[in-house]
C-alpha positions in Angstrom: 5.1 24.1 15.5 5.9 20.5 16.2 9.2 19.1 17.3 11.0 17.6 14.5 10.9 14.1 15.9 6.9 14.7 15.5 6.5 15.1 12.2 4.0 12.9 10.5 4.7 10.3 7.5 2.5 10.9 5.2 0.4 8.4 3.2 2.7 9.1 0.3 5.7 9.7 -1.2 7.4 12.6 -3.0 9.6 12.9 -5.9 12.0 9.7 -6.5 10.1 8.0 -3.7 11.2 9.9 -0.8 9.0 10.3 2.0 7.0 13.4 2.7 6.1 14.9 6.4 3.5 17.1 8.0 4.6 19.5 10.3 1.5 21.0 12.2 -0.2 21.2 15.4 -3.3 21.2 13.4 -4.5 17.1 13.5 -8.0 18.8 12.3 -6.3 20.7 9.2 -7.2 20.1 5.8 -3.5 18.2 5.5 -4.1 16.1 8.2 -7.5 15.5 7.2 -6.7 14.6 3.3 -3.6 12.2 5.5 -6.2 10.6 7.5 -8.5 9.8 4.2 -5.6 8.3 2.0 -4.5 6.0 4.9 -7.9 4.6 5.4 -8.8 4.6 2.0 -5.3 2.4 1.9 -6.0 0.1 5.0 -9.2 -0.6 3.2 -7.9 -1.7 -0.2 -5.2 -3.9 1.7 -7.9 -5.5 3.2 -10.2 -6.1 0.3 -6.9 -7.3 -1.4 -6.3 -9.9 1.5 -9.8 -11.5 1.1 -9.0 -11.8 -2.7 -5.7 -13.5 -2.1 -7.3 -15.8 0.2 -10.3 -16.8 -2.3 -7.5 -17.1 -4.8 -5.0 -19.0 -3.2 -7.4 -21.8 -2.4 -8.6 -22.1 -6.5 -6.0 -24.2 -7.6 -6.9 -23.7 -11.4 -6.0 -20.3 -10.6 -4.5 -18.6 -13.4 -0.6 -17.9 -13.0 -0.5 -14.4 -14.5 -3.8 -13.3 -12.5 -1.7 -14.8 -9.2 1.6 -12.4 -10.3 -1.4 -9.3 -11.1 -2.3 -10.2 -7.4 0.9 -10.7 -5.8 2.2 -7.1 -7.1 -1.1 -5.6 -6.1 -0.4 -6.6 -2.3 3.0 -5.8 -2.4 1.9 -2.3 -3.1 -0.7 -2.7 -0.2 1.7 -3.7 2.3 4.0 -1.1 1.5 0.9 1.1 2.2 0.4 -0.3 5.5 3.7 -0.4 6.6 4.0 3.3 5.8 0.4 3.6 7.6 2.2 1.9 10.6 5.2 3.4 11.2 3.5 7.1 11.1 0.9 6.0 13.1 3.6 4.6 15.6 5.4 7.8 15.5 2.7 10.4 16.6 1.9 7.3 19.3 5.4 8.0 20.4 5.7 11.4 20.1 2.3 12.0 22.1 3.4 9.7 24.8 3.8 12.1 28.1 6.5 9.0 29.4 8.6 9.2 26.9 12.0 10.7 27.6 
């Protein structure tokens, strides 16, 4: 089993927003498979997102309510991504062999 500074962050959250981990040594497993699909599936709608902002943010008859929807919808993306960084950061520091 892995080390328990090598658990994986999961692409989501549990109950009252608390973060859920992975502990295998399985990165092919159905878990770290379905992890794997989320977070890409994630990184993609960030970035689709991003490309709407920036179409939207240079309309300036833009509509103020549509520009809230929008801001909300990318705070929930970055949140995404963040959460897609950090666990990605992790297993890149807990498969360094240099790492003390």
């Amino acid at each position: 089993m892995t080390a328990p500074n090598e658990l994986r962050l999961l692409p989501w959250s549990g109950p009252e927003g608390k973060p859920c981990y992975l502990n295998t040594d399985d990165t092919g497993g159905y878990m770290s498979r379905l992890a794997d699909n989320i977070e890409a599936v994630q990184l993609g709608t960030a970035a689709d997102l991003l490309e709407h902002a920036s179409d939207n943010l240079d309309d300036q008859d833009a509509d103020p309510e549509d520009l809230r929807r929008l801001a909300k919808e990318l705070t929930g993306a970055l949140r995404d991504v963040l959460r897609v960084a950090i666990s990605r950061g992790h297993l890149l520091g807990a498969s360094d062999p240099h790492r003390s």
